[in-house]
ZAKOL-850240 format. One record per residue: residue in one letter; x, y, z of N, C-alpha, C in turn. Coordinates in steps of 0.05 Angstrom, whole numbers. Atoms other than C-alpha are relative to their C-alpha. Layout:
BEGIN
R, residu, n.east, n.north, n.up, ca.east, ca.north, ca.up, c.east, c.north, c.up
R, A, X, Y, Z, X, Y, Z, X, Y, Z
...
END
This chain:
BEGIN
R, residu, n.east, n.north, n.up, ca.east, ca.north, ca.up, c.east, c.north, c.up
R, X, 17, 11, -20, 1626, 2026, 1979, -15, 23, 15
R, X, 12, -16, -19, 1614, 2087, 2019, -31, 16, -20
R, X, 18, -17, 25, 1576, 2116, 1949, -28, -17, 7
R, X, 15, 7, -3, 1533, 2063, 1958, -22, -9, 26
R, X, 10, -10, -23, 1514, 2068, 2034, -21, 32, 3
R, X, 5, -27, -11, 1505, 2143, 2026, -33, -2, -25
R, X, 30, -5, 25, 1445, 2128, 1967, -17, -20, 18
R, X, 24, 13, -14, 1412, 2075, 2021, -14, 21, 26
R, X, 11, -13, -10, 1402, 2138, 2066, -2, 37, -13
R, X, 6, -31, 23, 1393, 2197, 2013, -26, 8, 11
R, X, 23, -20, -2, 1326, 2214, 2043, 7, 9, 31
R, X, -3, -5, -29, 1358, 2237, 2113, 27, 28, -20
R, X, -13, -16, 11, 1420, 2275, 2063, -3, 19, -11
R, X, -4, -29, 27, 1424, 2345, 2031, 14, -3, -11
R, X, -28, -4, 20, 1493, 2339, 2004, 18, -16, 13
R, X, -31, 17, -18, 1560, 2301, 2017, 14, 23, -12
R, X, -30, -12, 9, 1632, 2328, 2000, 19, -16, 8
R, X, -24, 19, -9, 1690, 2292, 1998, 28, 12, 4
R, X, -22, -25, -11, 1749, 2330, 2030, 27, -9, 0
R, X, -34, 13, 2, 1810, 2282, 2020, -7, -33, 0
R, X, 1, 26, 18, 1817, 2213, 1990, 35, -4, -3
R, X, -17, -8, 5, 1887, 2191, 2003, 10, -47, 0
R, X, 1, 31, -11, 1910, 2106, 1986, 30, 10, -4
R, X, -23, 3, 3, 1980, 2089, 2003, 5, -33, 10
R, X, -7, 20, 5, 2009, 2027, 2002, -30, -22, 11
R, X, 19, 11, -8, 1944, 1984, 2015, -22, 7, 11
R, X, 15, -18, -15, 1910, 2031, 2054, -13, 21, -12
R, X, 24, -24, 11, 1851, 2082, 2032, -6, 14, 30
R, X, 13, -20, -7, 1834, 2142, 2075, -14, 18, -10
R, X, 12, -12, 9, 1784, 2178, 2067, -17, 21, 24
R, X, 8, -21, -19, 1751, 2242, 2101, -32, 7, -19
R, X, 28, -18, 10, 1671, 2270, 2083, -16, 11, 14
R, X, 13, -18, -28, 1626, 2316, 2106, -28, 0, -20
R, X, 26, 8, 13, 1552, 2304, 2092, -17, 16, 24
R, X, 16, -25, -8, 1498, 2362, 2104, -31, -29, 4
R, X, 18, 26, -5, 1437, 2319, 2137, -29, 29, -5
R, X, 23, -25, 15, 1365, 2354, 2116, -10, 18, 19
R, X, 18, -17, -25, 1352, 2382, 2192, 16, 13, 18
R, X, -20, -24, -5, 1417, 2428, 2185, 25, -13, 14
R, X, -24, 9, -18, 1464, 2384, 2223, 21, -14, -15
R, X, -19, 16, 24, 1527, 2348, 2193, 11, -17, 11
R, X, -24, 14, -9, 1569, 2294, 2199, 26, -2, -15
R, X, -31, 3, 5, 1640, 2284, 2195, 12, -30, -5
R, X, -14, 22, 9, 1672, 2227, 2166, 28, -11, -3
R, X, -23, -1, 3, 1740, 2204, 2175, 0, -33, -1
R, X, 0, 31, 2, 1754, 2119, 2156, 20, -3, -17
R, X, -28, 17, 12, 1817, 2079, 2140, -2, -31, -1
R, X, 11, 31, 7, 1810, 2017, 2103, 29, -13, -10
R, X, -23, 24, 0, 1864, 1954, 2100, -17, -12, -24
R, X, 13, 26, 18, 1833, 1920, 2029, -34, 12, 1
R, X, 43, -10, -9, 1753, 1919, 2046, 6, -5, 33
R, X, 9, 10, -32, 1762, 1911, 2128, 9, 31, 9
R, X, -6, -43, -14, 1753, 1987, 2167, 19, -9, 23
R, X, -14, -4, -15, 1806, 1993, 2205, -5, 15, 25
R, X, 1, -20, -13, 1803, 2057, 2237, -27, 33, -6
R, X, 28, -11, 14, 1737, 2098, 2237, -9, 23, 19
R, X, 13, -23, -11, 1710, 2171, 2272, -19, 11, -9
R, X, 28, -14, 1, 1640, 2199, 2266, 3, 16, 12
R, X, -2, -30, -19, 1630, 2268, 2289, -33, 4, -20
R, X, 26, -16, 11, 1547, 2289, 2283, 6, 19, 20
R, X, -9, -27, -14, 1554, 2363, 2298, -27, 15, -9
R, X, 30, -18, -4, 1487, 2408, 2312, 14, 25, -27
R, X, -4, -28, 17, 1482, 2472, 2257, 19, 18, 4
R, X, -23, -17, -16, 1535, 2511, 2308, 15, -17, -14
R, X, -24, 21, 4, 1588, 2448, 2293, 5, -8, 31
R, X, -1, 19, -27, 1574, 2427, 2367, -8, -32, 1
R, X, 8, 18, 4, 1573, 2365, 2382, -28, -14, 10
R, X, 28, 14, -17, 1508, 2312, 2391, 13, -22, 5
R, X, -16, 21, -16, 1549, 2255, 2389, 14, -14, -19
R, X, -25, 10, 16, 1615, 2224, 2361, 10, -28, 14
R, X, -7, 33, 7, 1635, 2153, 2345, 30, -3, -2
R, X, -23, 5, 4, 1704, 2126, 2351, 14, -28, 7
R, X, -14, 18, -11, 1750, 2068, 2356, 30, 3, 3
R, X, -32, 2, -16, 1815, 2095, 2387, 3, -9, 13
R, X, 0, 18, -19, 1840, 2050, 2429, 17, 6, 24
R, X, -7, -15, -32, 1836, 2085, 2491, -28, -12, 20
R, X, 25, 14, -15, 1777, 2073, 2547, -3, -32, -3
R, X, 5, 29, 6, 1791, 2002, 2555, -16, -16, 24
R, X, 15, 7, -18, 1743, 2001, 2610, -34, -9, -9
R, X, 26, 0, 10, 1685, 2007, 2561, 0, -31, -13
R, X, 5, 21, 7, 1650, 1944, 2545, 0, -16, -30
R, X, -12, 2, 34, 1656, 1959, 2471, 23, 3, -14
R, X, -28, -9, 3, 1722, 1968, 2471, 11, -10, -32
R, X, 0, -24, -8, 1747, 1997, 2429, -14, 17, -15
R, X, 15, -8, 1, 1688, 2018, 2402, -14, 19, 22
R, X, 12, -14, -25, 1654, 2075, 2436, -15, 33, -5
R, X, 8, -32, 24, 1620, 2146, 2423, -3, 12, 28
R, X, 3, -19, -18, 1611, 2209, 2453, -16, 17, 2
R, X, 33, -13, 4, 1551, 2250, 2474, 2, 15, 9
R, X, -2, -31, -10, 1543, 2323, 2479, 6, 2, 33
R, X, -5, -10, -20, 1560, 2353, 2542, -7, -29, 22
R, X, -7, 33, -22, 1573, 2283, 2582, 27, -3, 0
R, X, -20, 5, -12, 1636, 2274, 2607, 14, -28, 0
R, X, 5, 36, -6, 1637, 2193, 2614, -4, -2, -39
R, X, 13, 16, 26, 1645, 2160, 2544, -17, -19, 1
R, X, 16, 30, -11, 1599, 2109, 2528, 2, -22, -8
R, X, -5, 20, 16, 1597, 2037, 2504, -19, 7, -25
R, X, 14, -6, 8, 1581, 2038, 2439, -5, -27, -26
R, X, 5, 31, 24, 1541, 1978, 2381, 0, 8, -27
R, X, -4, -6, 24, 1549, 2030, 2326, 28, 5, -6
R, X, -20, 5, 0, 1608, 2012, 2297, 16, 3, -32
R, X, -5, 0, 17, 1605, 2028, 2228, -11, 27, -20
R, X, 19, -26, 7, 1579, 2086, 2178, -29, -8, -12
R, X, 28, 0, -4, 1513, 2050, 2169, -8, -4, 17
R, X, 3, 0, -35, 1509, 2039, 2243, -13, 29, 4
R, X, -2, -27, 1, 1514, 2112, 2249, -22, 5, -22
R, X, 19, -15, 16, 1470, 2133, 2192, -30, -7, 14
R, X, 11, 2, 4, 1424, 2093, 2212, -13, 8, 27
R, X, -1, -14, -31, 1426, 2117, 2286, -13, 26, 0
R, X, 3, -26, -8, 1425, 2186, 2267, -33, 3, -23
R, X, 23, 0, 19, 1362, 2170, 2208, -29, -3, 24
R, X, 12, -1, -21, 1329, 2148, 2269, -12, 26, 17
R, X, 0, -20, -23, 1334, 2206, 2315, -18, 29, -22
R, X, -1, -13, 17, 1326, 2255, 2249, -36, -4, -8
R, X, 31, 14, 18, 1253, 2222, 2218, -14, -7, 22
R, X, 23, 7, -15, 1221, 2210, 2288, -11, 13, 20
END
């Protein structure tokens, strides 16, 4: 599935890599790191039950590996309206609510910001 996400935004991609691929008893983890064409990367970390994402972290990191802003559903900040959905944006302090909730959420977030 993710193979076929990452070919609906191939013109925003330089490269992927896949850094660990691990299923145990029902469960698939998986980790990738995808070079985006305007030097910046993201990080990929998703744990899947069957086909339903469980547990999911985005990390887009500037050419340094600073962050611009990272996606998560740990279930912490249960103040946020997206709970427990929620991301995090460079040098801000305050998480925020967040509607991207998935890795085409996110791609298509960051295809956005990237092409305009």
């Amino acid at each position: 599935m993710i193979h076929e996400i990452l070919q609906q935004f191939k013109n925003i991609i330089y490269e992927s890599e896949f850094l660990n691929i691990k299923k145990i008893k029902g469960l698939t983890h998986y980790k990738c790191k995808i070079q985006l064409i305007d030097g910046s990367n993201l990080r990929i970390s998703e744990k899947w039950d069957e086909e339903q994402l469980i547990q999911y972290s985005y990390y887009w990191l500037d050419e340094k590996n600073e962050l611009i802003v990272g996606w998560d559903n740990a279930p912490h900040y249960h103040e946020i309206t997206s709970y427990p959905h929620h991301k995090h944006i460079q040098q801000q302090t305050k998480v925020q609510a967040s509607n991207e909730n998935c890795l085409e959420d996110v791609l298509d977030f960051i295809k956005q910001r990237i092409l305009n």
